[in-house]
C-alpha positions as a printed Julia matrix, in Angstrom:
497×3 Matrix{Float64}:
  15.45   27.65   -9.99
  17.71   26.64  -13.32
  17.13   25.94  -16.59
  14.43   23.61  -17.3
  16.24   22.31  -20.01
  17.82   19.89  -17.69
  15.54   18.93  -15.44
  12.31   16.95  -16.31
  10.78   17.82  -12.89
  10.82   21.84  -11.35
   8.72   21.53   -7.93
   7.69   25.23   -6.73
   6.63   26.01   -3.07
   4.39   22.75   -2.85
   2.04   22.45    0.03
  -0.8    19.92    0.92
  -2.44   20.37    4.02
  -4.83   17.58    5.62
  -6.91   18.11    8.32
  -4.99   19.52   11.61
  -1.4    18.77    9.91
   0.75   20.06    7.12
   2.73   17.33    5.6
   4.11   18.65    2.87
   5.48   22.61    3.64
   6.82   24.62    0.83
   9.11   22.3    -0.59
  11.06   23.25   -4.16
  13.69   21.37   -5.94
  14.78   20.14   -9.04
  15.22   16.83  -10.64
  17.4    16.32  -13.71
  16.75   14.25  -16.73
  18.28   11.07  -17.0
  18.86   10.68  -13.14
  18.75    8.67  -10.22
  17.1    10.94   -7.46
  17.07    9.48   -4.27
  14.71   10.56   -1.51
  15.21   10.4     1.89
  13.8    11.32    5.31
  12.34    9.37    8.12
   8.89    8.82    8.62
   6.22   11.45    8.31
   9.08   13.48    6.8
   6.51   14.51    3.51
   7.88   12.01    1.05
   4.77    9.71    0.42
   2.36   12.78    0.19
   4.56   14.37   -2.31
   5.0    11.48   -4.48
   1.03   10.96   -4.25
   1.41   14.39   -5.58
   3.38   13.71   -8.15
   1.41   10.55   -9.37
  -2.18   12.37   -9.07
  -3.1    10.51   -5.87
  -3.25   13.56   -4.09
  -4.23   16.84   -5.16
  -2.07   19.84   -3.75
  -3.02   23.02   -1.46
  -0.73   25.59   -2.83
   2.46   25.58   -5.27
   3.83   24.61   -8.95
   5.49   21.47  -10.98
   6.44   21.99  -14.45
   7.17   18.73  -16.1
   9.39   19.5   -19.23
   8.94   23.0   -18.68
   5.22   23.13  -18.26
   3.06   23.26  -15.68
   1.59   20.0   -14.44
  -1.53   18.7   -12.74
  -2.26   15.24  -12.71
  -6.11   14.24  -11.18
  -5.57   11.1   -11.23
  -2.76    8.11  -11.45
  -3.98    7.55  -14.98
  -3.03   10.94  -16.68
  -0.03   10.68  -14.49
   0.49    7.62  -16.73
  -0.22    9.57  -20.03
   2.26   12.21  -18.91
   4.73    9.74  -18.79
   5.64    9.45  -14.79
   4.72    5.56  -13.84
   4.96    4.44   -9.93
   6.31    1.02   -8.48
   5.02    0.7    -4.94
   5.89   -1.44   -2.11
   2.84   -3.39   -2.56
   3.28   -4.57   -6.32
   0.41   -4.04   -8.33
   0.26   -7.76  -10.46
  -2.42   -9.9   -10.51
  -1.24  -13.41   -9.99
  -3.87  -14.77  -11.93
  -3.09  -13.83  -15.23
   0.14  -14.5   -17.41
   3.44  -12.13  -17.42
   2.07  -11.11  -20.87
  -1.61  -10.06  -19.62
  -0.46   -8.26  -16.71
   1.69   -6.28  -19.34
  -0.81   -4.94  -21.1
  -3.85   -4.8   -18.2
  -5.38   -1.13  -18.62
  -3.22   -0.92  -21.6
  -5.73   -2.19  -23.62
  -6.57   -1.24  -27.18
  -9.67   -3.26  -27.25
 -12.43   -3.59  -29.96
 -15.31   -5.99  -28.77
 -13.19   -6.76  -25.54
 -10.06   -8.29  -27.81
  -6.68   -6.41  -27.89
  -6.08   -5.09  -31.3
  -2.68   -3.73  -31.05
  -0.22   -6.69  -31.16
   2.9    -3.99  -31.85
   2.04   -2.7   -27.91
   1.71   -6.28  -26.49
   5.48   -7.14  -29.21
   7.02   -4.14  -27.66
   6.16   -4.89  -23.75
   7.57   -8.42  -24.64
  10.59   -6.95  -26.38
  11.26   -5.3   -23.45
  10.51   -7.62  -20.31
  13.04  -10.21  -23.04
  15.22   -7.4   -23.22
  15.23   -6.38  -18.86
  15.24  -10.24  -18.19
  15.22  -13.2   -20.82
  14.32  -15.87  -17.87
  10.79  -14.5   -17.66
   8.6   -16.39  -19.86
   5.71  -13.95  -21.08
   3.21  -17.03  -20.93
   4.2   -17.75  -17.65
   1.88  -16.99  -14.57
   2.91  -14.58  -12.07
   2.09  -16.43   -9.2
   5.14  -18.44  -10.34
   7.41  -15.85  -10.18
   9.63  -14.08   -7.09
   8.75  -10.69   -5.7
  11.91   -9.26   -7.68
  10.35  -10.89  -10.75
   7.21   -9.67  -10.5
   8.91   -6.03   -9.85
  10.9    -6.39  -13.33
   7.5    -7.39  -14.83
   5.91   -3.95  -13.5
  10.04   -2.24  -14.65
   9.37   -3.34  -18.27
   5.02   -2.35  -18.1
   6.59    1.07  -17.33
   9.6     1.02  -19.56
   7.45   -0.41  -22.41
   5.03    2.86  -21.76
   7.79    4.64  -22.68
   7.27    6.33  -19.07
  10.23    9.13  -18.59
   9.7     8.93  -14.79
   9.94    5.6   -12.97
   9.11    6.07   -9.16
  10.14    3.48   -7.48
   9.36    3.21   -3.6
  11.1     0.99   -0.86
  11.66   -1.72   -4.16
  14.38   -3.38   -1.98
  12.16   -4.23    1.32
  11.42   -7.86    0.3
  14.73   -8.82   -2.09
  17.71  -10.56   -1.54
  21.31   -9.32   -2.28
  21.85  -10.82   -5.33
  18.59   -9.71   -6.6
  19.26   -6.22   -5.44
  22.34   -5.94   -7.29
  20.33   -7.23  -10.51
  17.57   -4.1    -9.78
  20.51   -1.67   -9.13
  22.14   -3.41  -13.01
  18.23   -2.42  -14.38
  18.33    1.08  -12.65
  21.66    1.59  -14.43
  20.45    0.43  -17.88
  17.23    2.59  -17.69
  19.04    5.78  -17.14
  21.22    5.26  -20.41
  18.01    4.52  -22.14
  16.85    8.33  -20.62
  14.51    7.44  -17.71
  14.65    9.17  -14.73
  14.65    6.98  -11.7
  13.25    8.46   -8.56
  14.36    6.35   -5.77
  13.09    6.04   -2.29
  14.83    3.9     0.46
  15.31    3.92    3.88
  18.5     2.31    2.72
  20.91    4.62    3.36
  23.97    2.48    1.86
  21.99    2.02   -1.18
  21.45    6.16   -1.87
  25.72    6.22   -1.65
  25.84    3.6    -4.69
  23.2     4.09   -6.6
  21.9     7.58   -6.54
  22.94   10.33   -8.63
  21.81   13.32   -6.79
  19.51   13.13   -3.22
  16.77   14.89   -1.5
  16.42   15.41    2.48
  13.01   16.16    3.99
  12.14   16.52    7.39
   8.96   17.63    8.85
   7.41   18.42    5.86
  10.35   20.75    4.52
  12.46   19.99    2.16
  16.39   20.57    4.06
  18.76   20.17    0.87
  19.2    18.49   -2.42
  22.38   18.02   -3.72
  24.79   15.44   -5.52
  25.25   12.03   -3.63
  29.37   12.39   -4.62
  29.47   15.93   -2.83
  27.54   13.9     0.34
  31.14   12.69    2.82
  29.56    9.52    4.2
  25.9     8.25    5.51
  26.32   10.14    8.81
  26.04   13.6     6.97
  22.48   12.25    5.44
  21.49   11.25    8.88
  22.39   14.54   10.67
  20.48   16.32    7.74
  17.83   13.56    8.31
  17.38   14.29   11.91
  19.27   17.76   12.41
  18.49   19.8    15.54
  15.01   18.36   16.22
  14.18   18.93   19.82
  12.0    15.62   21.26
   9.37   16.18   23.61
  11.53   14.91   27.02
  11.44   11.37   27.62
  10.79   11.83   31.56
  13.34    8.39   33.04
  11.23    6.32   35.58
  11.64    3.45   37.48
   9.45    0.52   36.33
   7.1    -0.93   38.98
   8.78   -4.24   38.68
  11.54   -6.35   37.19
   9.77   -9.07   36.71
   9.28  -10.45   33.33
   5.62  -10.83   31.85
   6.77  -12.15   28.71
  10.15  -13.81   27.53
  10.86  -14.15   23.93
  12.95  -17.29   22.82
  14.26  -17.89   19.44
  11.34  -16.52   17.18
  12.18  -17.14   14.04
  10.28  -17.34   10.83
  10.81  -16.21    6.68
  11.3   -12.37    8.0
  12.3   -12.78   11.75
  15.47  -14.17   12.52
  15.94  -15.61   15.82
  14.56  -13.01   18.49
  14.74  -12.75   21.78
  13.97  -10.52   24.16
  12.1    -9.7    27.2
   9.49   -7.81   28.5
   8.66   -6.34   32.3
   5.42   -5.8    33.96
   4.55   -2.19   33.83
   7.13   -1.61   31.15
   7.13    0.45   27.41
   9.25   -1.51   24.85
  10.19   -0.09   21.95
  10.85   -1.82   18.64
  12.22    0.76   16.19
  12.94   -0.4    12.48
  12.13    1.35    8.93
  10.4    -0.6     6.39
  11.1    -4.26    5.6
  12.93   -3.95    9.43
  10.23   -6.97   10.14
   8.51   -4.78   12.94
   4.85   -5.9    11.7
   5.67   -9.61   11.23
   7.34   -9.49   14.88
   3.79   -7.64   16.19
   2.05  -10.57   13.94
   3.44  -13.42   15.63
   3.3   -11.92   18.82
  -0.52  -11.79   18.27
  -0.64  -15.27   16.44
  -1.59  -13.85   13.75
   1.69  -15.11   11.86
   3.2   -18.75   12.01
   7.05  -18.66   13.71
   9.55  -21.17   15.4
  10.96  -20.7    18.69
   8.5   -19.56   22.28
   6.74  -16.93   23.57
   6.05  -17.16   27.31
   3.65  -15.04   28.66
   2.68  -14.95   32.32
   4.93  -18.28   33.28
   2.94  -20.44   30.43
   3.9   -20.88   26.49
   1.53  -18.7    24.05
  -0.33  -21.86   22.03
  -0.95  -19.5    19.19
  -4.0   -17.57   17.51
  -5.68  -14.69   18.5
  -8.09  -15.93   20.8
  -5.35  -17.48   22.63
  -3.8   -13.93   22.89
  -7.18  -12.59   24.03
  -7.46  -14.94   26.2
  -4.1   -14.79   27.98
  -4.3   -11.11   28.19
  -3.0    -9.75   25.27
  -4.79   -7.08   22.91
  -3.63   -5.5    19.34
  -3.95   -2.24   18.15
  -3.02   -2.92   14.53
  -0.76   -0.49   11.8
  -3.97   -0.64    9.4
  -6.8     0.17   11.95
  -9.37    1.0     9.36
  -9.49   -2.68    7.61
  -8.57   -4.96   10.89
  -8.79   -2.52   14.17
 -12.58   -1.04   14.05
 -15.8    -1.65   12.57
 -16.36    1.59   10.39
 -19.79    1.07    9.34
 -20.98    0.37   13.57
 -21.43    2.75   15.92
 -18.53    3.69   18.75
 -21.39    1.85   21.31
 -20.94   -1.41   19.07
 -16.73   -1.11   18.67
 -15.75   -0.6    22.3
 -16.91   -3.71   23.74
 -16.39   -6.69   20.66
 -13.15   -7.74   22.3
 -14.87   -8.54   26.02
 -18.61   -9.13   25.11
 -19.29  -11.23   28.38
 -19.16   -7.91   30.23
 -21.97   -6.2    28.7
 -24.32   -9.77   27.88
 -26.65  -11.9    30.2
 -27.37  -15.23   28.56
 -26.02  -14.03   25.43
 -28.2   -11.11   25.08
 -26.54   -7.8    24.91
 -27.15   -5.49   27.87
 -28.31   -2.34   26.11
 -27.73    0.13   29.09
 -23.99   -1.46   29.59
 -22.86   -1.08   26.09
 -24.31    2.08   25.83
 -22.5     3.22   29.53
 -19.48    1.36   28.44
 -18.96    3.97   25.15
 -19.71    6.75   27.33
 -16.99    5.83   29.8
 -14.54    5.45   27.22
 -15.53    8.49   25.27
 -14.91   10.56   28.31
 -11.58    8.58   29.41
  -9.78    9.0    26.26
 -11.55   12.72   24.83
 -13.29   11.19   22.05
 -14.42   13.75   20.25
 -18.35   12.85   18.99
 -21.81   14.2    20.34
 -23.58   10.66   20.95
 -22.36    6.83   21.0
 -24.29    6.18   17.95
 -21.36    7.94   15.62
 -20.23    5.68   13.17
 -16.84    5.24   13.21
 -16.16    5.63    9.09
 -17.75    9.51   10.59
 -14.43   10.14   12.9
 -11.53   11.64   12.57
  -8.47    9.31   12.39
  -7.18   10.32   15.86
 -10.52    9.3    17.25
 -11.42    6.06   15.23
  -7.61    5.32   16.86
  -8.83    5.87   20.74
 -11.82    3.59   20.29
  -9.21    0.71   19.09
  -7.73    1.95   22.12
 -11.01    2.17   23.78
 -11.99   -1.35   22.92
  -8.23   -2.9    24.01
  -8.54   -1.09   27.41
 -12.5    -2.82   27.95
 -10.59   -6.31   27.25
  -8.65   -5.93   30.5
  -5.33   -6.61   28.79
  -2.15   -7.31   30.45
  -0.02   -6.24   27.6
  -0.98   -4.0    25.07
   1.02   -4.38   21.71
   1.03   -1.07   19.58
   1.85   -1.35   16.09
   2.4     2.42   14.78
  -0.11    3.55   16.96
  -0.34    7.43   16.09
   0.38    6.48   12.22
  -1.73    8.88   10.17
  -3.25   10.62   13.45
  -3.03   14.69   14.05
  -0.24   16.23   16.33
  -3.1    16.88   19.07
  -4.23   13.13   19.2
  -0.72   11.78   19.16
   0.12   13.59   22.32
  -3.31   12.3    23.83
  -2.12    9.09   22.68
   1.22    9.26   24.44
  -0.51   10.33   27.78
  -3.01    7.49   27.51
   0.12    4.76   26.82
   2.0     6.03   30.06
  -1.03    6.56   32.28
  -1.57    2.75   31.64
   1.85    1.92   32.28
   2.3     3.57   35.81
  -1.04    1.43   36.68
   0.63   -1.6    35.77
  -0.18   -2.35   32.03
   3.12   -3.58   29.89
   3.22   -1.84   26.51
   5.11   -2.77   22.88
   5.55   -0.14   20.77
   6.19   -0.82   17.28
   7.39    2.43   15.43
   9.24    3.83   12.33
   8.78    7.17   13.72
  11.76    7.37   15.86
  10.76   10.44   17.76
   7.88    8.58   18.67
   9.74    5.94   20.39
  12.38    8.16   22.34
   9.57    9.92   23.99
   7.53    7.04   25.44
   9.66    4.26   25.7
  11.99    2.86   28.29
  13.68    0.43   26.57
  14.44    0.46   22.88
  15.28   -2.78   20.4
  16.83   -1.91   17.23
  15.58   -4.25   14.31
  17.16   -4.82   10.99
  15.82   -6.65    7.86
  14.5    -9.47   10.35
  17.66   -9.16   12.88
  17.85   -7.76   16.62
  20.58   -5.1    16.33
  20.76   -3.61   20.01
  19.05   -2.89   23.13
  19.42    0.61   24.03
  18.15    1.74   27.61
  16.34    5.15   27.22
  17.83    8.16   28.99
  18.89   12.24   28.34
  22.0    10.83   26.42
  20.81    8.69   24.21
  22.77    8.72   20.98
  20.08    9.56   18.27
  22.56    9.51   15.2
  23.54    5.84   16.63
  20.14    4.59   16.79
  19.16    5.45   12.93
  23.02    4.37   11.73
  21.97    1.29   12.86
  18.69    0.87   12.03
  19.26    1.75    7.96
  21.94   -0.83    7.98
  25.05    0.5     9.89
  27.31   -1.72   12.07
């Protein structure tokens, strides 16, 4: 495996199994000191479970890291901290209440009686933050600040630390250009002062510029690691990305009409950037983007969840906005985070199903006990949800079944169209191709369907037609078929013309 003189990080046939999947599957490689290594892969390729590793998130199943040469175990993302490997996630982790200069030092605290004795650590952090970017003003609050301020702020927390590993994950999604540049200038600067950047993008343009050396994965495994100058151009990362991978047949069928249910005009808003598009009765759609594509926001103001410009018509009449509107017209939502805004965890499966249509179980206003209670069994037969009585609570299911009673409970509202925001995200290979069977048995009986999906393989096997989204932007429409050009579809969707 080399010397471990040069390399901070030696990763030795890691595994970590959850429950009916392995997502990470004997992966080893090396990452030097003083680096930029990039990691790539599409989703559900491993590379969030092994950085959860890495940061004490997770703990493994099987296999070895030595970091500088000796073994390492991290319980938890604090003694990940103390070993010197600090994380910057997608979702920044400031508080916007407090100044630039508390958020510095939060859990860094030296405190006697509750006060911070050590001014050197809070004189340092500012050093640095003045050093990274003299515009940020350490009594300033952070709610004042941009996104790619508040990411320098959590740069110089981990710099200050004197962290030797910065992970930084998807820290482009919400930035600009010019502010990218001016994190790629901060990258650059925190390698000469010997950090080792770990660097994961969907990005694929921004691995060629900025990375040092990359790492593949796909399916779990890891499929090479090598230098980014010895990589010929972004199609090599993407055949390594996809490679061989057989999809389960997308089966062409005619659609039972070509009439449109709902006609998108102009949607625009601060991610989405004047879409349109259309959508037939009895008819998958596919939206396929990788994070920051906008896929969410698009599924948001679909649902009126999320303000936007422009019209959606739905049925021959303008949506007025707001859920209940949706509801109302015939829409229903099975959302990306199902646990906080798709189920109930702490109700039973009899009290999810039917919340979405309670005027078919109530008389008066009084719940029905024997409908509510038939309803859940119907559903728990029609969709194999796996439980021994409709008093389960939900928090007590596996994710594939918490996932068919958000199904469960969209089917009981009688929608028209059914919008599908990573709808097997998180779920077992068993309940994903339930899930699948479910989504086209509803189609052939009439139901239209929007997929949202940053699992590509996902998309190619249910949908008919496919729209390519880029940082906010409709890229293409691609008709589904035995000859679609895989290799096409993710060059465009990381940024490719």
């Amino acid at each position: 495996m080399g010397s471990s003189n040069e390399h901070i990080l030696e990763i030795r046939n890691l595994v970590k199994d959850f429950p009916g999947v392995r997502a990470v599957n004997d992966v080893s490689f090396n990452i030097k000191k003083n680096t930029v290594h990039c990691l790539v892969g599409e989703n559900g390729a491993g590379k969030s479970t092994l950085i959860k590793i890495l940061t004490g998130a997770y703990q493994r199943t099987e296999g070895t890291i030595l970091l500088r040469g000796e073994e390492y175990s991290a319980r938890n993302p604090k003694e990940a901290r103390d070993n010197g490997i600090a994380t910057l996630f997608q979702e920044l982790n400031v508080v916007d209440q407090l100044t630039v200069e508390e958020n510095l030092t939060l859990g860094l605290e030296d405190t006697k009686f509750g006060f911070i004795r050590s001014s050197t650590k809070i004189k340092r952090m500012v050093e640095t933050l003045k050093d990274i970017e003299p515009s940020i003003h350490p009594k300033h609050r952070v709610s004042r600040l941009s996104v790619a301020k508040k990411q320098i702020v959590e740069i110089a927390k981990a710099a200050a630390s004197e962290a030797e590993i910065i992970i930084m994950d998807e820290p482009t999604a919400s930035l600009s250009e010019k502010e990218i540049n001016r994190l790629f200038t901060i990258i650059r600067e925190l390698r000469k002062k010997n950090v080792t950047v770990i660097y994961i993008s969907h990005r694929l343009d921004e691995i060629m510029e900025l990375g040092d050396m990359v790492t593949v994965m796909r399916d779990g495994k890891h499929i090479a690691t090598k230098p980014v100058s010895e990589v010929k151009d972004r199609s090599e990362l993407i055949h390594m990305m996809i490679g061989k991978t057989v999809f389960e047949e997308y089966v062409p069928r005619e659609t039972s009409s070509m009439e449109p249910l709902l006609t998108a005009k102009g949607i625009s808003n601060s991610k989405l950037k004047d879409l349109s598009f259309h959508v037939n009765k009895g008819e998958i759609i596919g939206f396929y983007g990788l994070v920051g594509s906008g896929k969410t926001e698009l599924a948001s103001a679909l649902y009126g969840i999320d303000r936007y410009s422009g019209e959606f018509v739905f049925k021959g009449k303008p949506l007025k906005g707001g859920p209940s509107d949706a509801i109302a017209s015939g829409i229903a939502l099975v959302p990306e985070e199902r646990r906080t805004q798709g189920i109930f965890p702490n109700l039973t499966i009899r009290m999810n199903i039917p919340v979405m249509n309670m005027k078919h179980i109530t008389k008066r206003n009084i719940i029905r006990d024997h409908l509510d209670r038939k309803t859940a069994k119907e559903y728990i037969t029609k969709l194999n949800i796996v439980t021994d009585t409709t008093e389960k609570e939900l928090s007590k299911l596996s994710g594939g079944n918490q996932q068919k009673v958000v199904f469960s409970k969209c089917l009981f509202a009688d929608s028209d169209l059914l919008i599908l925001d990573e709808p097997t995200r998180g779920v077992d290979v068993g309940a994903k191709s339930e899930i699948y069977s479910i989504v086209r048995h509803l189609s052939e009986q009439g139901t239209s369907i929007i997929v949202f999906s940053s699992e590509l393989q996902e998309i190619l096997y249910s949908c008919d037609r496919i729209y390519l989204l880029f940082d906010g932007v409709l890229k293409a429409e691609i008709k589904n078929g035995p000859d679609v050009d895989t290799a096409k579809i993710i060059h465009i969707a990381t940024g490719g013309m």
